[in-house]
C-alpha positions in Angstrom: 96.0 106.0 92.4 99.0 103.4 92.7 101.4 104.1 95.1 104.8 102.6 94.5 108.0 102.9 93.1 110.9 104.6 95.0 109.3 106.7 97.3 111.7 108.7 99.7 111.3 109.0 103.4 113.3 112.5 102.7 115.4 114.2 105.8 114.1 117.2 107.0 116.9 120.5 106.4 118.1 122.4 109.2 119.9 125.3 109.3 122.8 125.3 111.7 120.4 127.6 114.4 117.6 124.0 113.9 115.4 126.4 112.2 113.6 124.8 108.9 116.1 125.3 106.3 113.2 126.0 103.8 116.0 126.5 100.6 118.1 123.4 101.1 114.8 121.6 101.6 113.4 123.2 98.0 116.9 121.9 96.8 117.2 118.4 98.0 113.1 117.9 96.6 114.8 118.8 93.5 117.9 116.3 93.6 116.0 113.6 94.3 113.7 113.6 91.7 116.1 114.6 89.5 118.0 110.7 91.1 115.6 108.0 91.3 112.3 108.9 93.8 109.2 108.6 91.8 107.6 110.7 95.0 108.8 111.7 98.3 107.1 111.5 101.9 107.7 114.4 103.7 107.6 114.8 107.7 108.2 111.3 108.2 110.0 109.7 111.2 113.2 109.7 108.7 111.9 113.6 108.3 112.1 114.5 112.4 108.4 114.9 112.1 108.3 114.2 115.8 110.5 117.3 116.6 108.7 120.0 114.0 105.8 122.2 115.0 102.5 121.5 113.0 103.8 124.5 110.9 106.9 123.5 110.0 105.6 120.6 108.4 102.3 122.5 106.6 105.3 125.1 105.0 107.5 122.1 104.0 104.1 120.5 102.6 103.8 123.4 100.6 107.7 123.3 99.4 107.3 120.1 98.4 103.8 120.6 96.6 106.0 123.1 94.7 108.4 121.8 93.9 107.8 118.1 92.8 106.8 119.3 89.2 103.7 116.5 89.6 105.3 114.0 91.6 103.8 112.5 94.6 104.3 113.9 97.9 102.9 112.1 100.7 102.6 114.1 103.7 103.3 112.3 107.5 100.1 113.3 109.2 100.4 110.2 111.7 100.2 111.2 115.5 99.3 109.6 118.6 96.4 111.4 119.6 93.4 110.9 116.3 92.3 114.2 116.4 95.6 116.1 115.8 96.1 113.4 113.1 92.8 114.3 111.7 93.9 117.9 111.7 97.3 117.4 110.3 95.4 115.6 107.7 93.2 118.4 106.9 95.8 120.5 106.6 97.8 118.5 104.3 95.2 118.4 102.4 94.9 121.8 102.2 98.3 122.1 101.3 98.0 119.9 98.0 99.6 117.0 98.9 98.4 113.8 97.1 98.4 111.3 100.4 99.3 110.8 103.6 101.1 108.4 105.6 99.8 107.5 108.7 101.8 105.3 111.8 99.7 103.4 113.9 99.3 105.6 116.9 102.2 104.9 119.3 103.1 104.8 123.0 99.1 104.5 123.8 98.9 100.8 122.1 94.9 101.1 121.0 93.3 97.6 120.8 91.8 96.8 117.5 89.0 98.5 118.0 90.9 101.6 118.9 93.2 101.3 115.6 90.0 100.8 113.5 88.7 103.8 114.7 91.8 106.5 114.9 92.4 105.3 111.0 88.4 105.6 110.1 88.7 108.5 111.7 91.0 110.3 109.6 90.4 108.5 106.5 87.1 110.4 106.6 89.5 113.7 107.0 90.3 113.4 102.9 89.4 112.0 99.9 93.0 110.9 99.1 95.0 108.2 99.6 96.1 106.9 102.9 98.9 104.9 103.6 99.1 102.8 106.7 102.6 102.4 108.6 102.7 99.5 110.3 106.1 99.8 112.6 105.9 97.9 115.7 109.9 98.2 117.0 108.6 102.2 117.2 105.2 101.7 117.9 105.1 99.3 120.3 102.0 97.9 118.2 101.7 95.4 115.2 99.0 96.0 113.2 98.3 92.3 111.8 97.4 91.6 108.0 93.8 90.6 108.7 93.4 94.0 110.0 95.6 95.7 107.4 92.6 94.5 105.2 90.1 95.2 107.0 90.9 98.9 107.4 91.0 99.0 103.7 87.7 97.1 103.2 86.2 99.1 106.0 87.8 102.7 104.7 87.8 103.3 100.5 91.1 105.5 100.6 93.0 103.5 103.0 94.9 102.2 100.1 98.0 101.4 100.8 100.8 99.9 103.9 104.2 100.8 104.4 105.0 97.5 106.2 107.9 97.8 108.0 108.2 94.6 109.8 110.2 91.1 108.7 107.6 89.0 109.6 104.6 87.9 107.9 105.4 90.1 105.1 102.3 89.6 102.4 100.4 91.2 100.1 97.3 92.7 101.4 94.1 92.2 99.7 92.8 96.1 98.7 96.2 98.0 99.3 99.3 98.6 97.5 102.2 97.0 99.7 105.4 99.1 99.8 108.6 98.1 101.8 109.4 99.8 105.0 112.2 98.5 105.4 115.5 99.0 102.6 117.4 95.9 103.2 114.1 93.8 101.6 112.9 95.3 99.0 113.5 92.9 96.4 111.2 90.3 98.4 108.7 92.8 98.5 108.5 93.6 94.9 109.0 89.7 94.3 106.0 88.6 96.1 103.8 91.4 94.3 104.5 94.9 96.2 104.2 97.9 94.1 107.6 99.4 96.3 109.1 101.6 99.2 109.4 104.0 100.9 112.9 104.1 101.6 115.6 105.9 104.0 118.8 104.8 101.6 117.1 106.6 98.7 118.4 109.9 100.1 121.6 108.9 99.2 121.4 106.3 96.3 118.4 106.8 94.5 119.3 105.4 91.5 120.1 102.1 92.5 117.2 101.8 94.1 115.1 103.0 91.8 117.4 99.4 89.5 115.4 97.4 92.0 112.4 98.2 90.1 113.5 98.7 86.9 115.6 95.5 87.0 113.2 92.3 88.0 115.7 89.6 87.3 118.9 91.5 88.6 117.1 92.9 91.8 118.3 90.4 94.4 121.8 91.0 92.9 121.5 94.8 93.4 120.1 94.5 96.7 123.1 92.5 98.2 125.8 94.8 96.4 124.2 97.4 98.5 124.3 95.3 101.7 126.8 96.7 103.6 126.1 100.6 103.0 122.0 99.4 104.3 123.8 98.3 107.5 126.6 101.3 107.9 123.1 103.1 108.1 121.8 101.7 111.1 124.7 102.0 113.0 122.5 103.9 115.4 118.8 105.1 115.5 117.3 106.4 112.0 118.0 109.2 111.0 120.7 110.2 112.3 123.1 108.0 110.1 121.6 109.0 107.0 121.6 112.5 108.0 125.2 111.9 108.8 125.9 110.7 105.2 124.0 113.6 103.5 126.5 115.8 105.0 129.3 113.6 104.6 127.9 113.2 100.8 127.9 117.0 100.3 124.3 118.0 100.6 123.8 120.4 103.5 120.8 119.0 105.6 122.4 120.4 108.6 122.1 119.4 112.7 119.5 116.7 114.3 117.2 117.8 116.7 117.2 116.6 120.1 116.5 114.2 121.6 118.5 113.0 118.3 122.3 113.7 118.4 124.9 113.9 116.0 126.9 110.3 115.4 129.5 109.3 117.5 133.1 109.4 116.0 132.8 105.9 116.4 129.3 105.7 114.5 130.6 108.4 111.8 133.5 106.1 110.8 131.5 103.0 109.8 129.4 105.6 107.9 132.3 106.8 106.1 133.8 103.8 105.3 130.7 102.8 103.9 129.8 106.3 101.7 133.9 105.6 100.2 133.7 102.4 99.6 130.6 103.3 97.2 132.2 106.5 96.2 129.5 108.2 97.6 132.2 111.0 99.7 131.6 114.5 98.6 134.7 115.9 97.1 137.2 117.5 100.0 
């Protein structure tokens, strides 16, 4: 299968105890595939995965299986250590998704021959698709294109790269390339990507989603959205978009620490930005 389009990096809901909010989360999988995501990826970095138990994310797995009414959910089963990411896998599996994404293992910094085989590994965990995130400001590690192809040569259902570097940025022989990053994804669908996976998406789906429907108006789009890209990282990810879902009128609830709730500072530019787009819920 072909991954692409506007696929959402979507925020994980907490109630205001941080337990999983399992209903707003069934609710906000509706919303945005009802505005603009063609699929969503669920316990992602812009999801908290780091902060939810393995069974937090298998239940929200299942929510979103659920609930997307055939849509794609890709399930974040990337860890540093391969053999809970193989296990998260298998159980993502399990759960129905229809891939996974997977961040090159951080803090540790494998060699090449280490990255080859922690993503052979748990390629071998599924038979579906498997989409490589390549991340180096998180990871520490920059997984370079020669070897973004040869771990799909190498690997049949390593299909895809969510690239989210500025450099270098290519097509990949043997994998669909998807953004990573919001603020280019015109050039990436320019030089040939199939799309993103997207933070800004929770908010404005449906301009995003113009970016693909749009060719020759995309780089027009992308600049008009400038400004609200950057008033969303005003501080680490997510907590600005988090911020502007509840500012927006969709209750996703607290962060979890170590993530903490915007400054008053932070929360200004964020508002600024949500009104100038008419984006503020309703008071």
């Amino acid at each position: 299968m072909t991954l692409g389009g506007v696929l959402t990096a979507m925020v994980t809901p907490f109630d205001s105890n941080g337990g999983l909010d399992e209903d707003a989360a069934a609710r906000l999988i509706r919303h945005l595939l009802e505005n603009g995501s063609d699929g969503l990826v669920l316990a992602g970095s812009t999801g908290e995965a780091a902060t939810m138990t393995d069974e937090e994310k298998v239940r929200l797995w299942e929510i979103g299986v659920a609930e997307s009414a055939d849509a794609p959910i890709i399930a974040g089963t990337g860890t540093y250590d391969t053999r809970h990411s193989v296990e998260l896998t298998e159980r993502a599996h399990e759960a129905g998704v229809d891939a996974m994404l997977v961040v090159t293992p951080y803090y540790v910094r494998p060699n090449r021959r280490g990255i080859k085989a922690h993503y052979e590994a748990v390629a071998a965990a599924t038979d579906r698709p498997i989409v490589a995130y390549n991340i180096p400001s998180r990871t520490a590690t920059d997984m370079p294109n020669d070897l973004l192809a040869e771990l799909a040569a190498d690997n049949d259902n390593v299909t895809a790269v969510k690239q989210a570097r500025y450099e270098d940025l290519a097509p990949i022989e043997g994998m669909d390339l998807l953004a990573g990053n919001d603020d280019v994804f015109a050039d990436v669908m320019d030089m040939g990507g199939t799309g993103i996976i997207s933070v800004a998406s929770n908010l404005i789906g449906t301009e995003m989603r113009r970016i693909v429907d749009e060719p020759d108006g995309r780089k027009e789009i992308q600049e008009g959205l400038r400004d609200l890209l950057k008033a969303l990282t005003v501080t680490t990810n997510p907590i600005p978009v988090k911020t502007a879902m509840n500012m927006a009128g969709h209750e996703v609830g607290p962060l979890r620490l170590p993530l903490v709730e915007a400054s008053d500072e932070e929360r200004a530019v964020i508002r600024e930005a949500l009104e100038r787009h008419k984006l503020l819920a309703a008071v």
